[in-house]
C-alpha distance (Angstrom), angle and dihedral (degrees) to the residues before:
residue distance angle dihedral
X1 . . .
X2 3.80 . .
X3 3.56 137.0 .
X4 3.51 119.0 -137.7
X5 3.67 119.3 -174.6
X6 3.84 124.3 -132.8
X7 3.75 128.9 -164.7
X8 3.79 119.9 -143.2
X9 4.08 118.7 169.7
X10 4.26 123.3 -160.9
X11 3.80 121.7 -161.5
X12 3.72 113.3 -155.9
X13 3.37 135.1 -140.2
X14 4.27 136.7 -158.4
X15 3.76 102.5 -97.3
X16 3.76 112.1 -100.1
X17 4.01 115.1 -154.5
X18 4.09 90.0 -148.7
X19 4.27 97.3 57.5
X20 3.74 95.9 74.2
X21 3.73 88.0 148.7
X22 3.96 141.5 94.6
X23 3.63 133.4 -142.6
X24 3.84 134.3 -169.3
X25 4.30 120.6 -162.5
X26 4.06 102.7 -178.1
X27 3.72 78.4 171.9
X28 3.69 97.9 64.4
X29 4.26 95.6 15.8
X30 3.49 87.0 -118.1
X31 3.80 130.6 133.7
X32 3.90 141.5 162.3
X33 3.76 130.1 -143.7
X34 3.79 125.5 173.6
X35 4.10 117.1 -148.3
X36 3.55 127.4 173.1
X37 4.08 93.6 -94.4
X38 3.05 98.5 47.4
X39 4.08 153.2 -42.3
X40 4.17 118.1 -71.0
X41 3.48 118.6 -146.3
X42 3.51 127.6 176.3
X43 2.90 176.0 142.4
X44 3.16 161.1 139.6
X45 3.94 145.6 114.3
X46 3.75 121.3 -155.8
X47 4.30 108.0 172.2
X48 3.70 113.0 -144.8
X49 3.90 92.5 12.8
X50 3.95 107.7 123.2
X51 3.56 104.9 163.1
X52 4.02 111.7 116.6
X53 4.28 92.9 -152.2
X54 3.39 110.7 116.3
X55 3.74 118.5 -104.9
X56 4.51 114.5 -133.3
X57 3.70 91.9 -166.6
X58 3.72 92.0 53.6
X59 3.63 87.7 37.1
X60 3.82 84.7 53.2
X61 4.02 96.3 47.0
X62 3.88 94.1 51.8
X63 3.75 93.9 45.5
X64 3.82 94.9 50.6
X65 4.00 91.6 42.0
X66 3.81 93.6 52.1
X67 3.67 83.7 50.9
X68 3.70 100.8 51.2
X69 4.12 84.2 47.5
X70 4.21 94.1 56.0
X71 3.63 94.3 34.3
X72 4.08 80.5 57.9
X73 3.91 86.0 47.7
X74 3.88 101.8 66.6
């Protein structure tokens, strides 16, 4: 059996009382999920990628796709 590492990356946002909601995009691999702390959004999937720095393009891509999906919420 071999392990095969796979990157994922979150941006967080300050928790906000009024998104007590979740959404899933399999489409786009991006989902939502409001905790207490704070607001998860993510995401991303990168097989045999192991290194932990942060990645701005992805950070880029998930921030302009959650976007697109609550500017398509109003």
């Amino acid at each position: 059996m071999e392990l095969i590492p796979v990157k994922g990356q979150l941006s967080l946002l300050l928790p906000q009382a009024e998104v007590n909601y979740v959404y899933l995009d399999g489409a786009r691999d991006l989902y939502m999920f409001p905790r207490r702390d704070a607001i998860v959004l993510g995401g991303s999937h990168e097989h045999g990628v192991s290194s932990l720095e942060p990645d701005e393009t992805q950070a880029a891509r998930i921030f302009a796709g959650h976007k697109h999906i609550a500017a398509g919420m109003r």
